[in-house]
C-alpha positions as semicolon CSV with decimal commas, in nm:
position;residue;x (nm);y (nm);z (nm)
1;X;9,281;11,690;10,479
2;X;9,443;11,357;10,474
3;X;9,693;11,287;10,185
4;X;9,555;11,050;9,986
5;X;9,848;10,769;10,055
6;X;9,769;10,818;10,399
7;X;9,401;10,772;10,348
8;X;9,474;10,435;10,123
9;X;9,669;10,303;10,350
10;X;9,423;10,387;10,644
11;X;9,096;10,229;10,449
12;X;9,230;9,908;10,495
13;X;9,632;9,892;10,617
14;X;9,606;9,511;10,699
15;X;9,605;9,463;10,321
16;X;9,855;9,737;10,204
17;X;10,109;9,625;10,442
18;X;10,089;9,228;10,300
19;X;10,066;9,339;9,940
20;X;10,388;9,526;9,954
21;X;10,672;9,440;9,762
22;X;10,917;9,257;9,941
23;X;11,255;9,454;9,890
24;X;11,631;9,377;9,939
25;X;11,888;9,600;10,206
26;X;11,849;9,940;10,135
27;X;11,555;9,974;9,920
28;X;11,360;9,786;10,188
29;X;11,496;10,027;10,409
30;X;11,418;10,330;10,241
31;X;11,089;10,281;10,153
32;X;11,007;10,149;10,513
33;X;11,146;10,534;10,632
34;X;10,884;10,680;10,405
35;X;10,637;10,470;10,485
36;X;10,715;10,555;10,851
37;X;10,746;10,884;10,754
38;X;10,426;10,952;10,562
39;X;10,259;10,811;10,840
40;X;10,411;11,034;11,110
41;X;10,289;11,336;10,914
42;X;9,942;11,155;10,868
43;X;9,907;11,101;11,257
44;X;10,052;11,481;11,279
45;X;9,777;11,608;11,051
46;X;9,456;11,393;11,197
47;X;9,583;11,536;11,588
48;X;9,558;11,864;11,450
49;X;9,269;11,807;11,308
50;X;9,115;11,690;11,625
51;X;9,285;11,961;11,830
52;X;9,104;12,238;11,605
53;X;8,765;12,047;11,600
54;X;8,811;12,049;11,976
55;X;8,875;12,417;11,980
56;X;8,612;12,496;11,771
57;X;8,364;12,293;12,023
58;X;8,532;12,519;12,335
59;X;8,487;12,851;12,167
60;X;8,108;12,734;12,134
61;X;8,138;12,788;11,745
62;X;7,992;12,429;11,672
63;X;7,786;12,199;11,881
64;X;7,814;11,890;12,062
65;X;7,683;11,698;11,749
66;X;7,858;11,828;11,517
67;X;8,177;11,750;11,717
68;X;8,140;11,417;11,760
69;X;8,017;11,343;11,352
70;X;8,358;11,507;11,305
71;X;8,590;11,405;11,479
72;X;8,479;11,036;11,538
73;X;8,608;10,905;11,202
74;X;8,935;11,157;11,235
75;X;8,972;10,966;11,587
76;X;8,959;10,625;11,396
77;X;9,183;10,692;11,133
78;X;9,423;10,791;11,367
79;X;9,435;10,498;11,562
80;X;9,481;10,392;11,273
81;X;9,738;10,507;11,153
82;X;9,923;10,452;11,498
83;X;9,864;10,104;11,481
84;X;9,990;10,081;11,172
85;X;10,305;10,286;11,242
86;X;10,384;10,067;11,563
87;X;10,359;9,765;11,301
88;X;10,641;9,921;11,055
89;X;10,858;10,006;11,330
90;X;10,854;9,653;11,487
């Protein structure tokens, strides 16, 4: 499952990114890395995700609909989430 940060931020990460609190030096810093960080993980988790739903689909144990009602939204959260990763690290 998605942490629920991860899942905030993903619902709509336009807004979360221009409501954050501006911060000075470090702080700024810091919480940018954990941003960056909880996002990594996030992308981590939803490639999994799709990796097992894909597995799942090879070893025939769910079908070709079920696949793609799964793993469609897991897809789009994790573009996402890269899009919004490539935006804190620029």
């Amino acid at each position: 499952m998605v942490p629920k940060h991860i899942s905030t931020l993903l619902s709509d990460p336009v807004t979360v990114l221009q409501s954050m609190t501006p911060l000075k030096g470090e702080d700024h810093q810091s919480q940018l890395d954990e941003d960056i960080s909880q996002l990594r993980r996030g992308i981590k988790n939803l490639t999994s995700q799709e990796q097992r739903y894909l597995k799942a689909y090879a070893l025939g144990e769910v079908d070709k609909d079920w696949i793609k009602a799964q793993s469609g939204p897991v897809k789009t959260h994790r573009r996402d989430a890269e899009r919004v990763f490539e935006k804190l690290e620029a």
